[in-house]
N, CA, C and O atoms as a GROMACS GRO file, in nm:
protein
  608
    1UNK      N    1   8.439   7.414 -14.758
    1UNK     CA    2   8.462   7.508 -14.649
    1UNK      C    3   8.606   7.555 -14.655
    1UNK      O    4   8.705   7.486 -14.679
    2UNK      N    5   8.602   7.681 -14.630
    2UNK     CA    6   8.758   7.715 -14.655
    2UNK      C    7   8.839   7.718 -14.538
    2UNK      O    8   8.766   7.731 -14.440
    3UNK      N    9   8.967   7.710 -14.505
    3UNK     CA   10   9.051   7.657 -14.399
    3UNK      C   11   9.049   7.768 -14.325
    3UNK      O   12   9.124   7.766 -14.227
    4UNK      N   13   8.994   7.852 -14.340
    4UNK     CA   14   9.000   7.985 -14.209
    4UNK      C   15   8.865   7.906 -14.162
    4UNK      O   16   8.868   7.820 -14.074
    5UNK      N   17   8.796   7.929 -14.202
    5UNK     CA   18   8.660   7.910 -14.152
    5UNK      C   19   8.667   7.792 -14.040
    5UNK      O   20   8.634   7.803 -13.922
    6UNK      N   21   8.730   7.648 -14.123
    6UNK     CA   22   8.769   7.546 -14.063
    6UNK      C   23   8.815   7.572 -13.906
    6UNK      O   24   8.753   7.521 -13.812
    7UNK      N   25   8.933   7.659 -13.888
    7UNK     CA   26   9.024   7.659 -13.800
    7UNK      C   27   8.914   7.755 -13.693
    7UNK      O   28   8.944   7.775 -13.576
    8UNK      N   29   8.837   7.786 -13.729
    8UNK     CA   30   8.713   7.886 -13.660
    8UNK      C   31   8.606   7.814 -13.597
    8UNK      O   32   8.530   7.844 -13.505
    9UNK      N   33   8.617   7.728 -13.658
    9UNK     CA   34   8.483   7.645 -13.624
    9UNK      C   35   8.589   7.522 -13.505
    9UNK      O   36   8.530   7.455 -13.420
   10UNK      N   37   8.645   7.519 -13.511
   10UNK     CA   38   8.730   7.368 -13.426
   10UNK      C   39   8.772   7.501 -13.349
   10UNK      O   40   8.750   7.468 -13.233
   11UNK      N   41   8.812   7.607 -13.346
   11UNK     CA   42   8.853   7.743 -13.175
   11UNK      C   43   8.717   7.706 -13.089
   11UNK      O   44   8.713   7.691 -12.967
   12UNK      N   45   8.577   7.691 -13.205
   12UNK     CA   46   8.437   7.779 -13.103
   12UNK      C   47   8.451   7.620 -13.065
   12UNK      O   48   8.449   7.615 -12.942
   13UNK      N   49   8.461   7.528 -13.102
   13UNK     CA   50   8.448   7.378 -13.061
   13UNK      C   51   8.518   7.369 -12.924
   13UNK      O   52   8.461   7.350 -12.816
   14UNK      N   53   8.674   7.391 -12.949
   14UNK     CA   54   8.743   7.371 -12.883
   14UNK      C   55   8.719   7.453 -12.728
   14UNK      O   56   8.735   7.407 -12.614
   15UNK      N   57   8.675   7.593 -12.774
   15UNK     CA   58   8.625   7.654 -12.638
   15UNK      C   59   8.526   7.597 -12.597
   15UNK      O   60   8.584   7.583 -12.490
   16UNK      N   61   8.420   7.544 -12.577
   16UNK     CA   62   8.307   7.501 -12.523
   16UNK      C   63   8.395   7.361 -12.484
   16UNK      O   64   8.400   7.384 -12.363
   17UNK      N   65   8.436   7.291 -12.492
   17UNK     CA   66   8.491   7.186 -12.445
   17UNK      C   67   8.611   7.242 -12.364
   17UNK      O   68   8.708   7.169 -12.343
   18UNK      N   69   8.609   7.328 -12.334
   18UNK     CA   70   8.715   7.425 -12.275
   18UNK      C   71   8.858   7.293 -12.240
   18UNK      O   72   8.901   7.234 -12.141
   19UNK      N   73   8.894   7.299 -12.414
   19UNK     CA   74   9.021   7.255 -12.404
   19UNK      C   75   9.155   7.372 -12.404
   19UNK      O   76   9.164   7.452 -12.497
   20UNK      N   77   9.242   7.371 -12.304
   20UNK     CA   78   9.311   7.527 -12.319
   20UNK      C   79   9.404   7.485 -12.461
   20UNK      O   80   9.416   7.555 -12.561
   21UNK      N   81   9.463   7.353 -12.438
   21UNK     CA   82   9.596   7.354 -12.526
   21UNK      C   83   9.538   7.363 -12.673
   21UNK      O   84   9.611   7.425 -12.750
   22UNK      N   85   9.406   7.308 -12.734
   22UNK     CA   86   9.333   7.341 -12.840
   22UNK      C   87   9.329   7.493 -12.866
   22UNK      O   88   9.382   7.564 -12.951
   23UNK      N   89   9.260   7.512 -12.781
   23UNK     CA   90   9.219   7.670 -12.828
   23UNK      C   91   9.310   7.786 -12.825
   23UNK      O   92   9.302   7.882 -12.902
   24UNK      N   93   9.398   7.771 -12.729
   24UNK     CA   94   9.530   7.872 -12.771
   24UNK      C   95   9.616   7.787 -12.884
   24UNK      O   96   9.675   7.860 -12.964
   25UNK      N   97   9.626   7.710 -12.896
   25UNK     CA   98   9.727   7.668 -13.022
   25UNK      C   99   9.606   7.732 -13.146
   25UNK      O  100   9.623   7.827 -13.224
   26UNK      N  101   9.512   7.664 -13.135
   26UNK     CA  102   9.464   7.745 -13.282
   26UNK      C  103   9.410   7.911 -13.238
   26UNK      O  104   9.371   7.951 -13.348
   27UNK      N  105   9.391   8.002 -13.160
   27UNK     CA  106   9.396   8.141 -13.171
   27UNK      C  107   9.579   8.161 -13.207
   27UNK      O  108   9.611   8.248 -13.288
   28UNK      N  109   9.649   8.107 -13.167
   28UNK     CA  110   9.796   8.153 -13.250
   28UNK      C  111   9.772   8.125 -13.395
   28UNK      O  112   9.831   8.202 -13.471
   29UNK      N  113   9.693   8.023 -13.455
   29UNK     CA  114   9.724   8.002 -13.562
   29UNK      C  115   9.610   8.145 -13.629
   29UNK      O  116   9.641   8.210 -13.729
   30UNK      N  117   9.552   8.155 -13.592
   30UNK     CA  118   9.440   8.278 -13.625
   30UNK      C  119   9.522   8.415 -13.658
   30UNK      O  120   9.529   8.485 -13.759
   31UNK      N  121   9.591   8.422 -13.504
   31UNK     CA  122   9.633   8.568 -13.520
   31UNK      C  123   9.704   8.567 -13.628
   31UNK      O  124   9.684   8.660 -13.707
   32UNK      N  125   9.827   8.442 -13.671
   32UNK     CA  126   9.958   8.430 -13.759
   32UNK      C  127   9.829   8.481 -13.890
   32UNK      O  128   9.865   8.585 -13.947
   33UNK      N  129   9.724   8.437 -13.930
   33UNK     CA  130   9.644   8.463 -13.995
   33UNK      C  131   9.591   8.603 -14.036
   33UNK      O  132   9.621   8.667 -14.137
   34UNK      N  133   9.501   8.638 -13.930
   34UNK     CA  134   9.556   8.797 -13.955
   34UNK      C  135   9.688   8.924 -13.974
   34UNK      O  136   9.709   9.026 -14.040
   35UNK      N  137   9.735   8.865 -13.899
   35UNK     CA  138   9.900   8.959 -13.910
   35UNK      C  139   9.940   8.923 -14.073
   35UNK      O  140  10.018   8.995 -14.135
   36UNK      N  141   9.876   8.798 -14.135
   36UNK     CA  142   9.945   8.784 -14.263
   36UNK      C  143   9.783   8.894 -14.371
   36UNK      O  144   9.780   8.965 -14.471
   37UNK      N  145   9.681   8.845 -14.273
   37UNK     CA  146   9.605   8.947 -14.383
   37UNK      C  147   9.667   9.101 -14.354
   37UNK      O  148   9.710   9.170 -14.446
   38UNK      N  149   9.667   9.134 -14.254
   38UNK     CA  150   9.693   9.271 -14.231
   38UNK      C  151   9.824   9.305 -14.365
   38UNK      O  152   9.808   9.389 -14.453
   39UNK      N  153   9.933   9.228 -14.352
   39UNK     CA  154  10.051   9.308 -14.420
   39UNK      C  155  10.037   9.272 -14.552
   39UNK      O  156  10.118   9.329 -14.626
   40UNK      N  157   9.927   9.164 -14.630
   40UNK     CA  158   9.878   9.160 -14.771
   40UNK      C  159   9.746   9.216 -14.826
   40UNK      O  160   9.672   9.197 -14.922
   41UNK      N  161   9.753   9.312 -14.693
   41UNK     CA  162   9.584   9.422 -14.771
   41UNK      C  163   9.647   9.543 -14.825
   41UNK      O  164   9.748   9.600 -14.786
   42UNK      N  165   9.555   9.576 -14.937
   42UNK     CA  166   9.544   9.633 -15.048
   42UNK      C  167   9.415   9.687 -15.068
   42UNK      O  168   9.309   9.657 -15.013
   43UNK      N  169   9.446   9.790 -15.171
   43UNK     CA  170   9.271   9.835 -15.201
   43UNK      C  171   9.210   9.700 -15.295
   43UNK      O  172   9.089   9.687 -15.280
   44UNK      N  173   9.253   9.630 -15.360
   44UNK     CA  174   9.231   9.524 -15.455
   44UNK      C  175   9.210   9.385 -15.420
   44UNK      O  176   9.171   9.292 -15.491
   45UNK      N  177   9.259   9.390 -15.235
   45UNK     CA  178   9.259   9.264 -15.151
   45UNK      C  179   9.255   9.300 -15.012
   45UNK      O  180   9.339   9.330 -14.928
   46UNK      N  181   9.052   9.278 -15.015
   46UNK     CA  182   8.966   9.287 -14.894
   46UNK      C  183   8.965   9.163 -14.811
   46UNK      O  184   8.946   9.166 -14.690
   47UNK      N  185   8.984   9.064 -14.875
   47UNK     CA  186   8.906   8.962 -14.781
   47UNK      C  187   9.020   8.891 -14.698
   47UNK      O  188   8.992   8.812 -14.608
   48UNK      N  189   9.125   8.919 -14.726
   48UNK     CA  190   9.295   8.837 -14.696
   48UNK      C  191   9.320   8.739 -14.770
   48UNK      O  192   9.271   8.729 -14.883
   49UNK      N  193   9.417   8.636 -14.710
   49UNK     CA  194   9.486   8.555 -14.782
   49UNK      C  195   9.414   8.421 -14.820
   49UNK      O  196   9.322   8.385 -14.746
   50UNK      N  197   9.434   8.375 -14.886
   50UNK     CA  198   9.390   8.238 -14.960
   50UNK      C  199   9.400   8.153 -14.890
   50UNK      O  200   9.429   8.185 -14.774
   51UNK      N  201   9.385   8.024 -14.916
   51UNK     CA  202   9.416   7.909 -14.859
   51UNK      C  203   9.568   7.855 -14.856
   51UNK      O  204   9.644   7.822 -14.765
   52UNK      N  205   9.581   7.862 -15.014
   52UNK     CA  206   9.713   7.858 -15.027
   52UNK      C  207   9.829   7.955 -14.903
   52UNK      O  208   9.934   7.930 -14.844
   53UNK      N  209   9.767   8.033 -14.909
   53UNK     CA  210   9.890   8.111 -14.816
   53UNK      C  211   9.890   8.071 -14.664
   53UNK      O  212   9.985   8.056 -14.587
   54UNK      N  213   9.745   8.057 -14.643
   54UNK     CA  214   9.734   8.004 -14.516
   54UNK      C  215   9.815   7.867 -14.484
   54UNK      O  216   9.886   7.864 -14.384
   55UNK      N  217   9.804   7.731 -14.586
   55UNK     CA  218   9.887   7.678 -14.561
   55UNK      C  219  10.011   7.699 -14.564
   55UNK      O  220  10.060   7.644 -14.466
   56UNK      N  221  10.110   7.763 -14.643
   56UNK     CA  222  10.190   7.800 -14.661
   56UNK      C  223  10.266   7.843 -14.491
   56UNK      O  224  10.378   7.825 -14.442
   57UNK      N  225  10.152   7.902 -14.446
   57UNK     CA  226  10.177   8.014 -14.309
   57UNK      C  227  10.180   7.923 -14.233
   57UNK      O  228  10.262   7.954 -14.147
   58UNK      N  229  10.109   7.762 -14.198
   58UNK     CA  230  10.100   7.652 -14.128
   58UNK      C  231  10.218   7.576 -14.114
   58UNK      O  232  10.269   7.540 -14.007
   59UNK      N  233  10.262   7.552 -14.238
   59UNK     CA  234  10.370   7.489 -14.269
   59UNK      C  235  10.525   7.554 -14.200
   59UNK      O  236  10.617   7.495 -14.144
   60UNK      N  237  10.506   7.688 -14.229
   60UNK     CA  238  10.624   7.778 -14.141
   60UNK      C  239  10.594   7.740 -14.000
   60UNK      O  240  10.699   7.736 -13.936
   61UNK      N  241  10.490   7.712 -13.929
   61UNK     CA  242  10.480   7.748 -13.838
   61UNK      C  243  10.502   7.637 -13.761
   61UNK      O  244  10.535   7.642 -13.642
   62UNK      N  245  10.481   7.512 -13.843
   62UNK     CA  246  10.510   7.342 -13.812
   62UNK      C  247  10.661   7.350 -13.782
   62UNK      O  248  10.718   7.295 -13.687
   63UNK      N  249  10.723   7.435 -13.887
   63UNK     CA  250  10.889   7.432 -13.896
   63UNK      C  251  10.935   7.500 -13.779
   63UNK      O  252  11.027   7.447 -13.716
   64UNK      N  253  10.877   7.628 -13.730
   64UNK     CA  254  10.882   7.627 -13.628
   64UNK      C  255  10.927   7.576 -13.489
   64UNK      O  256  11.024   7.579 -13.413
   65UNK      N  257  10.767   7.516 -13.501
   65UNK     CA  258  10.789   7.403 -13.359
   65UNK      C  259  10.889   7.282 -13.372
   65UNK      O  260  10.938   7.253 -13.263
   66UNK      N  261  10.928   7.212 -13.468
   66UNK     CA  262  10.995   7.119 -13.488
   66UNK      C  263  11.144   7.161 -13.449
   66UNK      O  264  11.213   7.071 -13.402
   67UNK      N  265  11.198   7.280 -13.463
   67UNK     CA  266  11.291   7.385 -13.449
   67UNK      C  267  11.324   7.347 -13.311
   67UNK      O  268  11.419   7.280 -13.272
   68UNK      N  269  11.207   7.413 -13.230
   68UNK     CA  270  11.148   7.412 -13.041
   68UNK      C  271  11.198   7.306 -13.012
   68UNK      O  272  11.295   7.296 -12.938
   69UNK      N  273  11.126   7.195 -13.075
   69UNK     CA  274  11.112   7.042 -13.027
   69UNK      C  275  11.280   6.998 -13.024
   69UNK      O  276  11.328   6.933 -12.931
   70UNK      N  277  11.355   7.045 -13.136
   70UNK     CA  278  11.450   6.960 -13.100
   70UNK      C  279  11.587   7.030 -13.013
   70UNK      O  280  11.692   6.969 -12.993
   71UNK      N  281  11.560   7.156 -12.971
   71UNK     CA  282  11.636   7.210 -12.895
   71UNK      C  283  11.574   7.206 -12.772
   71UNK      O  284  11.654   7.244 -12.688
   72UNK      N  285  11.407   7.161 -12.694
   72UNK     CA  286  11.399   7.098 -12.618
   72UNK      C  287  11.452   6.990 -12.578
   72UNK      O  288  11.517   6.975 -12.475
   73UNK      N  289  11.424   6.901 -12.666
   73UNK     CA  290  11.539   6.764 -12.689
   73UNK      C  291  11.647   6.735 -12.642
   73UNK      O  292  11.669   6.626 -12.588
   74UNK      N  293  11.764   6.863 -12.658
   74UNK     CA  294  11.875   6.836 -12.658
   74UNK      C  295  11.904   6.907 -12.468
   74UNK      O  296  11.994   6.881 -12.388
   75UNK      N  297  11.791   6.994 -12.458
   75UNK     CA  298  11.811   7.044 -12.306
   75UNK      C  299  11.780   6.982 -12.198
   75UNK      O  300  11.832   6.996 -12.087
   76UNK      N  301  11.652   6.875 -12.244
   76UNK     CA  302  11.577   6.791 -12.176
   76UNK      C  303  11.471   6.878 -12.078
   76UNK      O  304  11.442   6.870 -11.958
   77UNK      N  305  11.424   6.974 -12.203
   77UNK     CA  306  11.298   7.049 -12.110
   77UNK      C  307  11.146   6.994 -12.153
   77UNK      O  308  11.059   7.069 -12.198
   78UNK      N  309  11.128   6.856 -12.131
   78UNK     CA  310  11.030   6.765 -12.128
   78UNK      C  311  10.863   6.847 -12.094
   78UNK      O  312  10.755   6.796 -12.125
   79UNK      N  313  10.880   6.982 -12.024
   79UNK     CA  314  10.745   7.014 -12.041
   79UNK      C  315  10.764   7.074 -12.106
   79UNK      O  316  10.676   7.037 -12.184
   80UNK      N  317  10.830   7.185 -12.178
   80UNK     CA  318  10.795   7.300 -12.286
   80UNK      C  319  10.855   7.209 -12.436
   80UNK      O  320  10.889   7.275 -12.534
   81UNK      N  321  10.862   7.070 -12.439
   81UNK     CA  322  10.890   6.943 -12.554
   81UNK      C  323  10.747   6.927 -12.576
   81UNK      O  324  10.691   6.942 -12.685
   82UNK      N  325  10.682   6.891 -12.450
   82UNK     CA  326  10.498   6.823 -12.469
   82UNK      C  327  10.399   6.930 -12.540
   82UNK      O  328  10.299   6.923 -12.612
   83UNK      N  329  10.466   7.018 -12.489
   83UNK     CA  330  10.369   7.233 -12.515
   83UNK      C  331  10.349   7.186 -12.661
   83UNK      O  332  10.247   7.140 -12.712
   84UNK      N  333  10.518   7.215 -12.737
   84UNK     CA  334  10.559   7.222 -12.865
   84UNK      C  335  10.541   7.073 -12.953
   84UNK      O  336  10.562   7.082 -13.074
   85UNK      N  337  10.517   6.988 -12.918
   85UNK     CA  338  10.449   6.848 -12.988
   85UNK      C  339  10.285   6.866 -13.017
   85UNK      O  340  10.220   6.855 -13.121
   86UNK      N  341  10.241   6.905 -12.848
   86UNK     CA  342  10.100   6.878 -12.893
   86UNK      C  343  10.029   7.023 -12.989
   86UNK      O  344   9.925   7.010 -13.054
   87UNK      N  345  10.116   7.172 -12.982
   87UNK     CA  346  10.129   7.246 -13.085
   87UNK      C  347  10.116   7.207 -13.251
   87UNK      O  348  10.038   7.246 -13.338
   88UNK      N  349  10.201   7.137 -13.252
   88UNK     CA  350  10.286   7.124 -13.374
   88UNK      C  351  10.148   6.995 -13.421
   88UNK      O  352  10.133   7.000 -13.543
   89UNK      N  353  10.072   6.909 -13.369
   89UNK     CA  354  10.004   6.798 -13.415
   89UNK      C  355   9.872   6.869 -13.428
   89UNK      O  356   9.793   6.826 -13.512
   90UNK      N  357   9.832   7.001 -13.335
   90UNK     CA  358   9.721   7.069 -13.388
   90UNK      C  359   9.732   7.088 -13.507
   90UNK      O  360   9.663   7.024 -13.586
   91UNK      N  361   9.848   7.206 -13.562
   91UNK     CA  362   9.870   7.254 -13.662
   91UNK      C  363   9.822   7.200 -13.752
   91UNK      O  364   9.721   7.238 -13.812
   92UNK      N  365   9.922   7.055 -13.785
   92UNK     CA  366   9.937   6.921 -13.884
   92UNK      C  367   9.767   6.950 -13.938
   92UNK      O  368   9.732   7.000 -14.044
   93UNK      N  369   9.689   6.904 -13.837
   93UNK     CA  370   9.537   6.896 -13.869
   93UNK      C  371   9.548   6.899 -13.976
   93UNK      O  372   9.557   6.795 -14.042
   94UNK      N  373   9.551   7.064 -14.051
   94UNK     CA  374   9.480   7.138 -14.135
   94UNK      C  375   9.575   7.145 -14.273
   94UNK      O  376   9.553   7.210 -14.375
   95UNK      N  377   9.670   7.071 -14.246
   95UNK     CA  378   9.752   7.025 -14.347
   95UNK      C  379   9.718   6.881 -14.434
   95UNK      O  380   9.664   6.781 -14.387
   96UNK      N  381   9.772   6.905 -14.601
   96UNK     CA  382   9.714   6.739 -14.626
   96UNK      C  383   9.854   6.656 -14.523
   96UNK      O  384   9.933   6.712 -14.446
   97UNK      N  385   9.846   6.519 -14.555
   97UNK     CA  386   9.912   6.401 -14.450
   97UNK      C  387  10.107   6.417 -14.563
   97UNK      O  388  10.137   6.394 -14.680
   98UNK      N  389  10.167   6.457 -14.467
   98UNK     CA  390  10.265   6.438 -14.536
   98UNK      C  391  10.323   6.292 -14.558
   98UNK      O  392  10.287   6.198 -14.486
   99UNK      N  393  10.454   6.271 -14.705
   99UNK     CA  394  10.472   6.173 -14.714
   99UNK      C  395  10.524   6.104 -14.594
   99UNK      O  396  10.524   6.171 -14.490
  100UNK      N  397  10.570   5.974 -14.588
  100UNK     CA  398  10.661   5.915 -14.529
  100UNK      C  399  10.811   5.921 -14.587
  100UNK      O  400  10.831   6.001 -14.678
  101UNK      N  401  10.918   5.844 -14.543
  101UNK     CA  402  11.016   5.882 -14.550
  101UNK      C  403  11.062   5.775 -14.682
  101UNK      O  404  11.159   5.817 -14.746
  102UNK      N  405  11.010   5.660 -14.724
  102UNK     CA  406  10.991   5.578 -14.756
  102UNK      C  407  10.940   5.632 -14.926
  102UNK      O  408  10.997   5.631 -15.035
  103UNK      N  409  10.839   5.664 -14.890
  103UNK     CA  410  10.771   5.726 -15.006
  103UNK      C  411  10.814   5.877 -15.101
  103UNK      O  412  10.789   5.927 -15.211
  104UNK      N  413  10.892   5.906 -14.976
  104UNK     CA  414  10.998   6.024 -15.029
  104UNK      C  415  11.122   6.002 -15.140
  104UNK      O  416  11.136   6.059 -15.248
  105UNK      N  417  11.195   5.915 -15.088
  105UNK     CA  418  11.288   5.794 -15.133
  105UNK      C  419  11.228   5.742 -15.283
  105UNK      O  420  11.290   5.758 -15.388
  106UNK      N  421  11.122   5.691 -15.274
  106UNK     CA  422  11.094   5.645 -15.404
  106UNK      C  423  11.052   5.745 -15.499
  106UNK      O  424  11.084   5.720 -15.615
  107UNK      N  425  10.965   5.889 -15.471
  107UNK     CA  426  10.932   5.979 -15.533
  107UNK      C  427  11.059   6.040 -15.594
  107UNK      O  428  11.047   6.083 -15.709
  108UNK      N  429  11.189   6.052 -15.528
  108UNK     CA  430  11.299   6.112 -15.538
  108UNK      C  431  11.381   6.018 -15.691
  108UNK      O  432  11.444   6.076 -15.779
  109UNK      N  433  11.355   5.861 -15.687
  109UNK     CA  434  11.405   5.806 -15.721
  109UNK      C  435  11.364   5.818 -15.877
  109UNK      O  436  11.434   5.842 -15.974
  110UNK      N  437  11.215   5.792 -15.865
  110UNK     CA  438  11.114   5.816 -16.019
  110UNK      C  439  11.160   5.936 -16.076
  110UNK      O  440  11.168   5.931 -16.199
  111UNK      N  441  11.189   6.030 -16.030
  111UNK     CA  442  11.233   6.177 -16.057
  111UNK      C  443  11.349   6.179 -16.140
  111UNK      O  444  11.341   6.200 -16.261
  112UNK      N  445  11.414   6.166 -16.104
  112UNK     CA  446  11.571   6.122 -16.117
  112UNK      C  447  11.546   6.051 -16.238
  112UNK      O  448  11.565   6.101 -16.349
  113UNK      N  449  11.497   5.912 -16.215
  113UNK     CA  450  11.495   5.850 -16.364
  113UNK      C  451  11.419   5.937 -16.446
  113UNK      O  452  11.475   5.933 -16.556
  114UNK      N  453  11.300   6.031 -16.452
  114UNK     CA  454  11.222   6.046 -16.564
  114UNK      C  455  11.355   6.185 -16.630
  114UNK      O  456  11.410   6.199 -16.739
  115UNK      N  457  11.359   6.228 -16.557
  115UNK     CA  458  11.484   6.333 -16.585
  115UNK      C  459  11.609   6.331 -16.626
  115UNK      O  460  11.683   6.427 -16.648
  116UNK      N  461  11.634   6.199 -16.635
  116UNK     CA  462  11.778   6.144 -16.654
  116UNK      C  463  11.873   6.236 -16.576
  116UNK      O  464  11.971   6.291 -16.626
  117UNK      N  465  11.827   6.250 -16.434
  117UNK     CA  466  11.968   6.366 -16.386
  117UNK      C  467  12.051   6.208 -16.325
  117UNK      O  468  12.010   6.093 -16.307
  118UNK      N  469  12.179   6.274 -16.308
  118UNK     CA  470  12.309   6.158 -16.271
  118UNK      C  471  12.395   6.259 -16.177
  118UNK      O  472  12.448   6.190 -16.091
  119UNK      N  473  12.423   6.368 -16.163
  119UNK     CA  474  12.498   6.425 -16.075
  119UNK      C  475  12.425   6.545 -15.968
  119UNK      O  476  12.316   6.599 -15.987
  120UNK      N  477  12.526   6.570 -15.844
  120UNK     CA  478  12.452   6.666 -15.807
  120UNK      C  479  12.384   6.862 -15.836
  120UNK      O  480  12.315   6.953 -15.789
  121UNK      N  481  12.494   6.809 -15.975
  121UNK     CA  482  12.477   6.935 -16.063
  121UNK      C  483  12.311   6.950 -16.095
  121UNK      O  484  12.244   7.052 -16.086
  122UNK      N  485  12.267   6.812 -16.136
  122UNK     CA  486  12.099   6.820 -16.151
  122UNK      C  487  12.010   6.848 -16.050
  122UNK      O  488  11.888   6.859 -16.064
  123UNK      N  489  12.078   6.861 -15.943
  123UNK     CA  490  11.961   6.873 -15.811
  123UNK      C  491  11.849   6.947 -15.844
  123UNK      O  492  11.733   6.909 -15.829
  124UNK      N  493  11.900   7.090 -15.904
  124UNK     CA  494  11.776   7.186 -15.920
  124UNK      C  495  11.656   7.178 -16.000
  124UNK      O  496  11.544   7.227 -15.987
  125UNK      N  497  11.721   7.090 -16.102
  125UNK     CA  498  11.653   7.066 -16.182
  125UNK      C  499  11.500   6.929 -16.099
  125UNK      O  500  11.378   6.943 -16.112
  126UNK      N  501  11.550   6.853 -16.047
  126UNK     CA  502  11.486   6.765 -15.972
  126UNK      C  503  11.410   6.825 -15.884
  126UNK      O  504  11.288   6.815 -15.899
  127UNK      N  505  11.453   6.887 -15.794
  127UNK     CA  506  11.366   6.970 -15.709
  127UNK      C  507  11.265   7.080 -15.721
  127UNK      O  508  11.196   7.125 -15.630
  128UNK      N  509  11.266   7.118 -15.848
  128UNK     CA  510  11.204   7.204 -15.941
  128UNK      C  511  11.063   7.116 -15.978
  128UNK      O  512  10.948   7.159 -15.971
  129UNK      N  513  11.109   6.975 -16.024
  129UNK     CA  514  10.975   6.892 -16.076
  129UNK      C  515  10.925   6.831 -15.933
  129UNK      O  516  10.826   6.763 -15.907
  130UNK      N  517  11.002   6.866 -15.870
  130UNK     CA  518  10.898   6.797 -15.729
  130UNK      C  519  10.819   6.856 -15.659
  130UNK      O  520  10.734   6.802 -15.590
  131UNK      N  521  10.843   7.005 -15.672
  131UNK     CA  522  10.810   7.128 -15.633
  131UNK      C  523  10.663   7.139 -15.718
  131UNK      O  524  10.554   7.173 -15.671
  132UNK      N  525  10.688   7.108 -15.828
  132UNK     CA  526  10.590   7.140 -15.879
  132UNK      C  527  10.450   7.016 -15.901
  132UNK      O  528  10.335   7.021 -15.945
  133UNK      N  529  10.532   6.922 -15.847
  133UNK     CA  530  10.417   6.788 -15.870
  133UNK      C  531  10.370   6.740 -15.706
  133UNK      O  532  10.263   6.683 -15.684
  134UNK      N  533  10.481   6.780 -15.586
  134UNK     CA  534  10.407   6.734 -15.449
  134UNK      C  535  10.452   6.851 -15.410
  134UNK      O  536  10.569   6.851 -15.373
  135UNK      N  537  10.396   6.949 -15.407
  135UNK     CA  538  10.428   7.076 -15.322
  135UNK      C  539  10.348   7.063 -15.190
  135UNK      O  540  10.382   7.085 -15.074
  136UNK      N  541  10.224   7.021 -15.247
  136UNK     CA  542  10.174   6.975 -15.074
  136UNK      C  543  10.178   6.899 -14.957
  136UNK      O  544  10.142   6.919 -14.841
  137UNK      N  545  10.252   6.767 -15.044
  137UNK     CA  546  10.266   6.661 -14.947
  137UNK      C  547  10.423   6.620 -14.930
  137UNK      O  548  10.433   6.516 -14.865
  138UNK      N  549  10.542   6.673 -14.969
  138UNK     CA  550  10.634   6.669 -14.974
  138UNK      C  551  10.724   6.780 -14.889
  138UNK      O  552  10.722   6.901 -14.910
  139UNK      N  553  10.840   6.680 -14.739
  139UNK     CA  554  10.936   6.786 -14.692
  139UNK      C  555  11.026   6.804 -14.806
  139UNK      O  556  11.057   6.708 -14.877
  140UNK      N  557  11.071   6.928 -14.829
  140UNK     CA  558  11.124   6.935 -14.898
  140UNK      C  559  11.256   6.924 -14.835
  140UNK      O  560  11.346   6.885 -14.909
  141UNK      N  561  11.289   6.952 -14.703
  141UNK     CA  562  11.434   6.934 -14.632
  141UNK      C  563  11.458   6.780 -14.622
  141UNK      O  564  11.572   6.761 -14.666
  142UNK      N  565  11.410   6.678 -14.590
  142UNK     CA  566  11.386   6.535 -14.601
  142UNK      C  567  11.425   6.519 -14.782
  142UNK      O  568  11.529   6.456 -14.798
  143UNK      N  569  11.370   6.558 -14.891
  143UNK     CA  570  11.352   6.547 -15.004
  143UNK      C  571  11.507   6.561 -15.037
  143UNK      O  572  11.582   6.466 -15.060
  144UNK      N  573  11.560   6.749 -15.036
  144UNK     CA  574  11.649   6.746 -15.047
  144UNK      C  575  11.797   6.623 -15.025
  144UNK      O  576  11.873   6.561 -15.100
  145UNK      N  577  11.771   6.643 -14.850
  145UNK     CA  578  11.876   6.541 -14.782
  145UNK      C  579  11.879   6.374 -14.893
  145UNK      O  580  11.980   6.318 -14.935
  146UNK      N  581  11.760   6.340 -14.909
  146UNK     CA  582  11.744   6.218 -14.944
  146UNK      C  583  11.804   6.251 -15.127
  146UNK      O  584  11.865   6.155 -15.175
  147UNK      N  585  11.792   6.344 -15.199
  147UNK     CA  586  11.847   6.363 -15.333
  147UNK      C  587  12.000   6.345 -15.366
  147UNK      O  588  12.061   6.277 -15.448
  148UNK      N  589  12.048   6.468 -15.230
  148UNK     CA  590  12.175   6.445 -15.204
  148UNK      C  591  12.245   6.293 -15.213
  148UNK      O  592  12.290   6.257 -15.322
  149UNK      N  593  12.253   6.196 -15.085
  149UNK     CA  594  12.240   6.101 -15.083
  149UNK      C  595  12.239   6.016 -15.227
  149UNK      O  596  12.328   5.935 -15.254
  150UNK      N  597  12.153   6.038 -15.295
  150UNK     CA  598  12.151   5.939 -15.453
  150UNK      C  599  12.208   5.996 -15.555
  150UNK      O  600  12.262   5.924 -15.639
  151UNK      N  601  12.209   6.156 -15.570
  151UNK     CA  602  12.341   6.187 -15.626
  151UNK      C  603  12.430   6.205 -15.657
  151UNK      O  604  12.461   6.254 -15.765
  152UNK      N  605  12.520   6.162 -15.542
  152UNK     CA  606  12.647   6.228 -15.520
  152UNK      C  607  12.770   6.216 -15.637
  152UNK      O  608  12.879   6.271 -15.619
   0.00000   0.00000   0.00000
């Protein structure tokens, strides 16, 4: 089943269980959906965007709220903090499970050794093979920070 469809089928769910914070968090994720088919149609591209892009569009949109969340945080606006959490954990859903922080650390570390990088001159080079081996399950801002850190 493809992840539009997915996110379609858990809205009609979510309305009949007339959950509000469900069903408007995922019609935002819909519209972000169309507004991205709308500005990637073409005569050559009817149907919209892929999956890939859709996550892609999820992932912005996680970054987003996390954005929200921590300048709620710092204001102490505890209800529009709960809005933007329980937002941000819909989203997640439809995402694979990202790493831990732990598992980042060690992915970072294997890297490094298979590459023989030693300075932070190699970063790009590192982040390039990580990019290309956990693009799905990997922050890459966590990744980065944590590269830094072992290269310096």
């Amino acid at each position: 089943m493809s992840l539009r469809k997915n996110i379609e089928d858990k809205l009609q769910n979510a309305l009949k269980q007339k959950d509000k914070v469900l069903s408007s968090t995922l019609r935002l994720i819909l519209a972000a959906i169309k507004d991205k088919d709308i500005a990637s149609r073409s005569k050559d591209n009817r149907e919209g965007i892929k999956d890939d892009d859709i996550k892609q569009l999820l992932k912005k949109m996680i970054k987003q709220r996390s954005e929200s969340i921590e300048i709620y945080k710092k204001n102490s606006r505890d209800d529009l903090l709960a809005i933007e959490e329980k937002e941000a954990e819909v989203i997640s859903e439809f995402l694979p499970k990202q790493l831990s922080e732990e598992e980042i650390v060690s992915i970072c570390k294997k890297t490094i050794t298979s590459l023989g990088a030693n300075s932070i001159k190699d970063m790009g080079k590192v982040m390039g093979a990580l990019k290309k081996d956990y693009s799905e399950v990997l922050d890459f801002a966590k990744a980065g920070n944590i590269l830094k850190e072992i290269l310096k």
